[in-house]
BALOBA-1460 file (C-alpha; in Angstrom, 3 decimals):
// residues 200
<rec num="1" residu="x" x="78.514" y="-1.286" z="21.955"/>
<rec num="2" residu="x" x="81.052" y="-1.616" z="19.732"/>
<rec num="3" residu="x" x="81.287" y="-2.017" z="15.828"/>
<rec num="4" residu="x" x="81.776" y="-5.748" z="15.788"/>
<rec num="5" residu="x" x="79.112" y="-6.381" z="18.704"/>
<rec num="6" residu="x" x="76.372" y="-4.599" z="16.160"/>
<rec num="7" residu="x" x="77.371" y="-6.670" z="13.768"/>
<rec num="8" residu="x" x="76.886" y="-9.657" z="15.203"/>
<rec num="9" residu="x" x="73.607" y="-8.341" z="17.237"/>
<rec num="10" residu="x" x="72.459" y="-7.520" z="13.321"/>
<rec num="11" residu="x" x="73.431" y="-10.730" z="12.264"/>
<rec num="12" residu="x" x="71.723" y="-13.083" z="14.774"/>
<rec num="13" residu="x" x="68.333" y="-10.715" z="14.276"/>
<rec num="14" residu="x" x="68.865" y="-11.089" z="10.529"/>
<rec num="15" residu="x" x="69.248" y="-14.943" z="11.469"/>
<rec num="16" residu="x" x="65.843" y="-14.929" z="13.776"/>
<rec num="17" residu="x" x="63.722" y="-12.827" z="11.458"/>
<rec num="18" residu="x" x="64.632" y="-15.740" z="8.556"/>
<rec num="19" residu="x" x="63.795" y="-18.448" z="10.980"/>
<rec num="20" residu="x" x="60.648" y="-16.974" z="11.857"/>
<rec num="21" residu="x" x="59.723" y="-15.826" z="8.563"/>
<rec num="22" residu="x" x="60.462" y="-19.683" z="7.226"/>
<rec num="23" residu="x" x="58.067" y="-21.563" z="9.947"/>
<rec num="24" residu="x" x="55.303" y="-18.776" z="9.495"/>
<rec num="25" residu="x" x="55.280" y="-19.565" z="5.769"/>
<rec num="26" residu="x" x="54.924" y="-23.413" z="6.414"/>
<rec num="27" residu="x" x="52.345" y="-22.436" z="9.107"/>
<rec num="28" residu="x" x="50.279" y="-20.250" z="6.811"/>
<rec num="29" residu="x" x="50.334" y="-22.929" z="4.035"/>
<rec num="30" residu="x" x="48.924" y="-25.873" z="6.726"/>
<rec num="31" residu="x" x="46.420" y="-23.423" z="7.769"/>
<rec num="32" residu="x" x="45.230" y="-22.949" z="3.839"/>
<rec num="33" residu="x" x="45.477" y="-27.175" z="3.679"/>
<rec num="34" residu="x" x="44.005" y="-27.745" z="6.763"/>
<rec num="35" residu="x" x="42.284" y="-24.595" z="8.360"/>
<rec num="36" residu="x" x="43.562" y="-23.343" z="11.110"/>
<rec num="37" residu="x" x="41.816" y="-25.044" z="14.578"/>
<rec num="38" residu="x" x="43.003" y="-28.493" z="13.066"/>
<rec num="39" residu="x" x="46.377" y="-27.265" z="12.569"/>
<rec num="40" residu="x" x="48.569" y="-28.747" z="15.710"/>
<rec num="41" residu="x" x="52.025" y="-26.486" z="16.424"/>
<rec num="42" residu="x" x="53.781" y="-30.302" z="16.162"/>
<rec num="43" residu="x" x="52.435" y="-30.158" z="12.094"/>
<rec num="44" residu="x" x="54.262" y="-26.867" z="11.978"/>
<rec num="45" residu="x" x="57.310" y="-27.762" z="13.396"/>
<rec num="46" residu="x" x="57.305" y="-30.373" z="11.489"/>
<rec num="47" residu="x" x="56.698" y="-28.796" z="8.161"/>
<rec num="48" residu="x" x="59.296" y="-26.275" z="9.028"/>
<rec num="49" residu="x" x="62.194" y="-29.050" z="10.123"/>
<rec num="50" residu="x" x="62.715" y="-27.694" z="13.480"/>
<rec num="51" residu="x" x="61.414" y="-28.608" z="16.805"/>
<rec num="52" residu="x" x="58.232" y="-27.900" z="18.721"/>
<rec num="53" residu="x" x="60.601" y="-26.614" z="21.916"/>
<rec num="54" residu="x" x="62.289" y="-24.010" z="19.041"/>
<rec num="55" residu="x" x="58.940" y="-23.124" z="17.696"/>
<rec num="56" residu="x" x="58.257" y="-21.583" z="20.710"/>
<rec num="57" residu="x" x="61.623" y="-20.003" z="21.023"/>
<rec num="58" residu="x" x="59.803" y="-17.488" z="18.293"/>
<rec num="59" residu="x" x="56.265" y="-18.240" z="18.932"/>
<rec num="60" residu="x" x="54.520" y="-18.084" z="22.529"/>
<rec num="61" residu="x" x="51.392" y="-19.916" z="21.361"/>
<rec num="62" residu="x" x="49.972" y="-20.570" z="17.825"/>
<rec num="63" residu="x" x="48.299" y="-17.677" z="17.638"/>
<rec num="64" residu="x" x="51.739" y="-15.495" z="17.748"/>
<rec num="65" residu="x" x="52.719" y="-16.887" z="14.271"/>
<rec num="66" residu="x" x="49.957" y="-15.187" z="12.521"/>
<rec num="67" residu="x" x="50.056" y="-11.823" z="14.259"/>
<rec num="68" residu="x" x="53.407" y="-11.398" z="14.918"/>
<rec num="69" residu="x" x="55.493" y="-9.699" z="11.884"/>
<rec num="70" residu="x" x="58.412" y="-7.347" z="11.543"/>
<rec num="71" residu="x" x="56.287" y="-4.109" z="9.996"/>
<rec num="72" residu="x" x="55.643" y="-2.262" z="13.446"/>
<rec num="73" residu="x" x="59.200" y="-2.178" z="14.311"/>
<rec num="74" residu="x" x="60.144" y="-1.259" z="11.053"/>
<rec num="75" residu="x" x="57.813" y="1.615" z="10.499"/>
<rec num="76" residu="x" x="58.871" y="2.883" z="14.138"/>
<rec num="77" residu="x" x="62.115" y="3.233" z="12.691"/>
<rec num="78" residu="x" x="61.044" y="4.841" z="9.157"/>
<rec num="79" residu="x" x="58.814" y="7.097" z="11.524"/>
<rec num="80" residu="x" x="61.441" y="8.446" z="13.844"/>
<rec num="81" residu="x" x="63.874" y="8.999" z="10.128"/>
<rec num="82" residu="x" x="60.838" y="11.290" z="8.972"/>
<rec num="83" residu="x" x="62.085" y="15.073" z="8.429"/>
<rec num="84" residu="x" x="61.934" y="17.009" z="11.498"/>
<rec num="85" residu="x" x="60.097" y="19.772" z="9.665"/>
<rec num="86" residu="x" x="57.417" y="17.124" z="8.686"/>
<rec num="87" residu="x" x="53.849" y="17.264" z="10.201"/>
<rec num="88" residu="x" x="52.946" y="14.461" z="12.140"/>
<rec num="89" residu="x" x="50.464" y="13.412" z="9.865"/>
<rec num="90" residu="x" x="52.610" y="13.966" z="7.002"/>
<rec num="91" residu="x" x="55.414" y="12.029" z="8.418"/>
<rec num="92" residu="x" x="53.233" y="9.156" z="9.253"/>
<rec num="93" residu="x" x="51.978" y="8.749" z="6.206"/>
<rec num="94" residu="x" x="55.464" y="8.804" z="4.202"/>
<rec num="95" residu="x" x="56.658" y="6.010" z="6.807"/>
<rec num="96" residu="x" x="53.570" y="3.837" z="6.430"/>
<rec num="97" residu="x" x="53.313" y="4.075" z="2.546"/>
<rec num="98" residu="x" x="57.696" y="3.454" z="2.524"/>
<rec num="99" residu="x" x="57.234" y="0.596" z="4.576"/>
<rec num="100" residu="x" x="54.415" y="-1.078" z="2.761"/>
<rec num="101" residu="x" x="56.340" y="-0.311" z="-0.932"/>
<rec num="102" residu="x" x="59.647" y="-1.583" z="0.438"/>
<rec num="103" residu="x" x="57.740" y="-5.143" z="1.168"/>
<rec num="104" residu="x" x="59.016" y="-7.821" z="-1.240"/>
<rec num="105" residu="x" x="56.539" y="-10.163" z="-2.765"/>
<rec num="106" residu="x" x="56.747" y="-12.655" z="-0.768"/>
<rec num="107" residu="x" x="56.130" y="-10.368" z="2.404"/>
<rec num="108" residu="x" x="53.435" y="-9.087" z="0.870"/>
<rec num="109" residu="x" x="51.826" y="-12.469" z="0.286"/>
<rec num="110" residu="x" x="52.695" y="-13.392" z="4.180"/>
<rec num="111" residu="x" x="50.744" y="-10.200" z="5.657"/>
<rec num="112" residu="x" x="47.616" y="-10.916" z="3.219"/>
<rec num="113" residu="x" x="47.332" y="-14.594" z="4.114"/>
<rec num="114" residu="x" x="47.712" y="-13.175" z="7.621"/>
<rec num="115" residu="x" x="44.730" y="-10.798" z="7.480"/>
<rec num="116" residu="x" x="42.523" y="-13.314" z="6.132"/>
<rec num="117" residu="x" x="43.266" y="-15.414" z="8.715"/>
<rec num="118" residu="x" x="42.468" y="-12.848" z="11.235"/>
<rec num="119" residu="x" x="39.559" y="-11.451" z="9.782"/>
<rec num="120" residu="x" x="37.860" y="-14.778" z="9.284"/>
<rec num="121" residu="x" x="39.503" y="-16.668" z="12.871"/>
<rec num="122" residu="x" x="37.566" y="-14.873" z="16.154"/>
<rec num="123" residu="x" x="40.333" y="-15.529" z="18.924"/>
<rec num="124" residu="x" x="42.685" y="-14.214" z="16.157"/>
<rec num="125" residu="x" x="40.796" y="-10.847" z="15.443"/>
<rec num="126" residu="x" x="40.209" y="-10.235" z="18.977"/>
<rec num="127" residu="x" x="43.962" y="-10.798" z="19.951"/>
<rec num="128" residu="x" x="44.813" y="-8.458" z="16.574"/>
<rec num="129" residu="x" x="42.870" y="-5.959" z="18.549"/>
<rec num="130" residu="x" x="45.158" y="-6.074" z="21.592"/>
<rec num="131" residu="x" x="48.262" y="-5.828" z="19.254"/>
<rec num="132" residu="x" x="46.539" y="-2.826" z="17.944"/>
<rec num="133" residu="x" x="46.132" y="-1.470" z="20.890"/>
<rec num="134" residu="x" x="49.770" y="-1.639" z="21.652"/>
<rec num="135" residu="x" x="50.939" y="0.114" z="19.109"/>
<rec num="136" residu="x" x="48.865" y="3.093" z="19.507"/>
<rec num="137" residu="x" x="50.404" y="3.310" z="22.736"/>
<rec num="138" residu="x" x="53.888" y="3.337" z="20.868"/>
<rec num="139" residu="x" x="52.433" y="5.754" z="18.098"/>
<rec num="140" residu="x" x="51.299" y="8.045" z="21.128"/>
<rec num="141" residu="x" x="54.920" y="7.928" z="22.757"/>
<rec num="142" residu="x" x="56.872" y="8.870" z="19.018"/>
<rec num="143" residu="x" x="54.335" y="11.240" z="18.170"/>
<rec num="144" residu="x" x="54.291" y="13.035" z="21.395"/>
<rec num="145" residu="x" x="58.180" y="13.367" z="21.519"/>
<rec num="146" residu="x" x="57.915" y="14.443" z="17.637"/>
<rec num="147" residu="x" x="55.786" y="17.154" z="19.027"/>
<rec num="148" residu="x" x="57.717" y="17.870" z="21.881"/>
<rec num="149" residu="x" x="54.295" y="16.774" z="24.305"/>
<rec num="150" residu="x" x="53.555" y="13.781" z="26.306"/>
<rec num="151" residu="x" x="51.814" y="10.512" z="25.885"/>
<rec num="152" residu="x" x="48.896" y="12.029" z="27.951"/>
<rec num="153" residu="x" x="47.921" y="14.976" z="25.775"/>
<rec num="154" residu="x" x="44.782" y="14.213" z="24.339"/>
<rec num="155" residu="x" x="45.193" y="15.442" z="20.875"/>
<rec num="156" residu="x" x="48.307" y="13.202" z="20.524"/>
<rec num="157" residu="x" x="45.980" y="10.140" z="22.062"/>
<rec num="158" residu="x" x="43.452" y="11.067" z="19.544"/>
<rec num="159" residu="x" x="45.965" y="11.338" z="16.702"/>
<rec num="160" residu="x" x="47.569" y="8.140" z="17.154"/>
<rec num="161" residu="x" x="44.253" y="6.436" z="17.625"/>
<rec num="162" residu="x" x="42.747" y="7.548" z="14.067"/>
<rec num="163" residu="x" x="46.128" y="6.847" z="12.284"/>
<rec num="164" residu="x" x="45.160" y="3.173" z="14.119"/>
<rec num="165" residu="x" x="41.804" y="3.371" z="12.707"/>
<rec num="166" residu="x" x="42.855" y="3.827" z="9.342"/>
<rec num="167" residu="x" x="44.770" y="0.616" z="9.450"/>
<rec num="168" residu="x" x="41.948" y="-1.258" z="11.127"/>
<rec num="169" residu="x" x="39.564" y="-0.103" z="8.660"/>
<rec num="170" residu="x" x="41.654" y="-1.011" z="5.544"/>
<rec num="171" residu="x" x="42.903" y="-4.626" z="6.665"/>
<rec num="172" residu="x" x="40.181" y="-6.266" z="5.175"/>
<rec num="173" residu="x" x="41.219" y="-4.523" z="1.359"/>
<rec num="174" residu="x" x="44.830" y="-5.789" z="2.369"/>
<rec num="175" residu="x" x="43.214" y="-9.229" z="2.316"/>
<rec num="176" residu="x" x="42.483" y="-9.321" z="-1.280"/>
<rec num="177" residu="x" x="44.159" y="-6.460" z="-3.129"/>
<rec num="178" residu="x" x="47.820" y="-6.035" z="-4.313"/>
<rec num="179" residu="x" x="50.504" y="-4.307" z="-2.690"/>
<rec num="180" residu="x" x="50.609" y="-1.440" z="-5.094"/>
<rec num="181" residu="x" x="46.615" y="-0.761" z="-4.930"/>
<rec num="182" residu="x" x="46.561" y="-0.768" z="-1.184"/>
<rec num="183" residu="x" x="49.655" y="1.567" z="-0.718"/>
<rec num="184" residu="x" x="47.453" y="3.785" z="-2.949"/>
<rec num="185" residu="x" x="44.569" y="3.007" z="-1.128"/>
<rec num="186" residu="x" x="46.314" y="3.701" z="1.951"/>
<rec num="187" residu="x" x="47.332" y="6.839" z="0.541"/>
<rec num="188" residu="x" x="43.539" y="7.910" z="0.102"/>
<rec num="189" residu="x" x="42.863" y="7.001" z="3.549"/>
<rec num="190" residu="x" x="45.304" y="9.543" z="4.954"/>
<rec num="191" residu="x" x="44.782" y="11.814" z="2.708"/>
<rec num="192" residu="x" x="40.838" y="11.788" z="3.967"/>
<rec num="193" residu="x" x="42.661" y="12.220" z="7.293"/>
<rec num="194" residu="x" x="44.307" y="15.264" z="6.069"/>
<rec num="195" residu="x" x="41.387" y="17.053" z="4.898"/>
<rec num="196" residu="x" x="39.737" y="16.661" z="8.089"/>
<rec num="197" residu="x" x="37.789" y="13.302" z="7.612"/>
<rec num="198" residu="x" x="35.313" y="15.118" z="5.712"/>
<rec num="199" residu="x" x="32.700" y="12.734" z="4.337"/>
<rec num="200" residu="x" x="29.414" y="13.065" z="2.166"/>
């Protein structure tokens, strides 16, 4: 690919991640007015000046514009960055705690209206689930080649499945706290991690 073609590939991602950041923020702030069942994708489209056919250009169903979000991709990439001579855990946690720091405000504010929404909306926490489940699988795969294993080998499996744990288990404190305490609080987790999830 050449130099120009990345640029413009950059550009017109640059171009959808603005879109779809812009119609989840209208969509977030209809769900607040008028909850979230009595929200129609017509009200969003609406409230975001495009169409309902381009709202699902970004957005298979309604659902998709509160779980989707740019942070998996982007900590894939901070992961696979991470110093070769980094542990696994070590380098996960760097990538996670960059990632969440690098977050402007305003993304901040998107991914904690988000959680509330899925913590308090069933079909939305049980779909979060499957989403969670999909990225362990990609966790397993960039572990295991950071390793030099295979996305069979159990103790990468287990691994990636904790450092998925961790995330399910703080989503409710990213709910309600600010970005600073939960990168610190996220820093705790890991760190309990670490030690060998020594409790009591």
């Amino acid at each position: 690919m050449s130099e120009g073609t990345k640029q413009k590939v950059g550009l017109r991602e640059r171009k959808k991640a603005k879109t779809m950041a812009n119609v989840q923020m209208h969509a977030l702030s209809l769900f607040r007015e008028k909850g979230y069942h009595a929200t129609t994708v017509d009200q969003i489209a609406e409230a975001a000046e495009i169409s309902p056919s381009t709202f699902f250009r970004y957005f298979a169903t309604k659902e998709d514009v509160v779980l989707t979000d740019n942070y998996d991709p982007l900590l894939v990439a901070a992961l696979e960055n991470q110093p070769a001579e980094l542990s696994p855990l070590q380098a996960v946690r760097n990538a996670m705690i960059s990632e969440i720091i690098e977050m402007t405000d305003d993304e901040w504010e998107t991914t904690r209206q988000r959680n509330q929404l899925i913590m308090t909306v069933p079909e939305l926490r049980a779909a979060a689930l499957n989403n969670y489940t999909k990225f362990m699988q990609l966790l397993t795969q960039i572990v295991a080649k950071r390793v030099g294993s295979h996305s069979e080998d159990l103790a990468v499996r287990t691994f990636a499945g904790v450092i998925v744990g961790v995330n399910i288990s703080l989503m409710e404190y990213s709910a309600e706290v600010t970005k600073s305490e939960f990168s610190k609080l996220l820093d705790e987790a890991l760190e309990v991690v670490e030690k060998g999830l020594l409790i009591g």
